[in-house]
N, C-alpha and C positions, 0 to 999 in steps of 0.2 A: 504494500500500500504506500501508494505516496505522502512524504512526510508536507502535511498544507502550512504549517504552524511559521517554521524562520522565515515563509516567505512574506506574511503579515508585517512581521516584524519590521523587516526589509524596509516595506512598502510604510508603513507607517511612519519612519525615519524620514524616508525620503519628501514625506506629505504626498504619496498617493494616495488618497483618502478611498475611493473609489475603489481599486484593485487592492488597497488593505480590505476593507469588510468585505466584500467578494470572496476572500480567500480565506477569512476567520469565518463565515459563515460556512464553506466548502469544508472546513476543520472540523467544525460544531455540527455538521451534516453528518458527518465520517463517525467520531466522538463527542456524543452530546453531552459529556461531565466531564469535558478537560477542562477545568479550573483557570490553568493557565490561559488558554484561547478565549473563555468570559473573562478574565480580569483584564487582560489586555487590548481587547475589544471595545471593553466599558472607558477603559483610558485613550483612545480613540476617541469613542464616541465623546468624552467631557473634551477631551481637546478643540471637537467642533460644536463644544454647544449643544448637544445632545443628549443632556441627563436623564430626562426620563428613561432612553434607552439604557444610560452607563448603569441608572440604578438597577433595573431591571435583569443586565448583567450580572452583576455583581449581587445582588440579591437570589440569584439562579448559585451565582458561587459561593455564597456563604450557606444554602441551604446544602450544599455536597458537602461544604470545611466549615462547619460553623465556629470551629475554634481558631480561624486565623485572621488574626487581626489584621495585617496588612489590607484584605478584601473590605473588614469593615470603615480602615480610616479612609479607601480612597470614596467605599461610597459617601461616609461624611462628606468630603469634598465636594461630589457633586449632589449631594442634599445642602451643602452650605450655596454654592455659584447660584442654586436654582432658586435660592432665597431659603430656604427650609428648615433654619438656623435649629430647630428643637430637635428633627431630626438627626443632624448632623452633631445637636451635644450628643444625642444616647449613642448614636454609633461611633465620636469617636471616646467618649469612656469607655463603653466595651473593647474595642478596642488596645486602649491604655489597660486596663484590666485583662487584658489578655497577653500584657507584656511587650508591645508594639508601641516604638517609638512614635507617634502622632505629629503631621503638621505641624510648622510652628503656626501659622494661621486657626487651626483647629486649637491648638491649645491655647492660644488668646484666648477665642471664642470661650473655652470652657476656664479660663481666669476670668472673664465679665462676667459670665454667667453665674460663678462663684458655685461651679459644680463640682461635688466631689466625687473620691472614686470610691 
């Protein structure tokens, strides 16, 4: 089988936006729980403004790894861009609670909010 995954990669460095999710979707066709291909997708998609989809990504990837925080601070991220500020405390305390260095932009957010872990 052909490996679809480093060609995404590739294409997303470059900013082919286009022939990246074409080819992470041909990925997630192939292997619908590779983690890696949702989370790196999701970070595509918030690159162009896309959250609803990032989240929905990355919400597919934390329901496979629910214990890896990296997945839940990037969706904070794109629950903070898309304004969703309450969201994005609980995701990224889970997160921090899960031992994952968090944003420093996320971790503002959760010093105003005066949230703890």
């Amino acid at each position: 089988m052909k490996n679809y995954y480093p060609i995404p990669l590739f294409l997303e460095k470059s900013r082919k936006w286009k022939h990246a999710f074409n080819n992470f979707d041909t990925a997630l066709k192939l292997k619908p729980y590779y983690v890696d291909a949702l989370k790196n997708r999701a970070i595509a998609y918030i690159l162009n403004n896309r959250f609803d989809e990032a989240i929905r990504d990355l919400s597919s990837a934390i329901d496979i790894h629910p214990r890896n925080g990296e997945l839940y601070n990037y969706r904070a991220t794109a629950f903070l861009l898309e304004g969703k500020k309450d969201n994005a405390v609980k995701d990224a305390l889970i997160a921090k609670n899960l031992g994952f260095k968090i944003d420093a932009s996320l971790e503002k957010i959760l010093q105003e909010k005066g949230a703890r872990q």
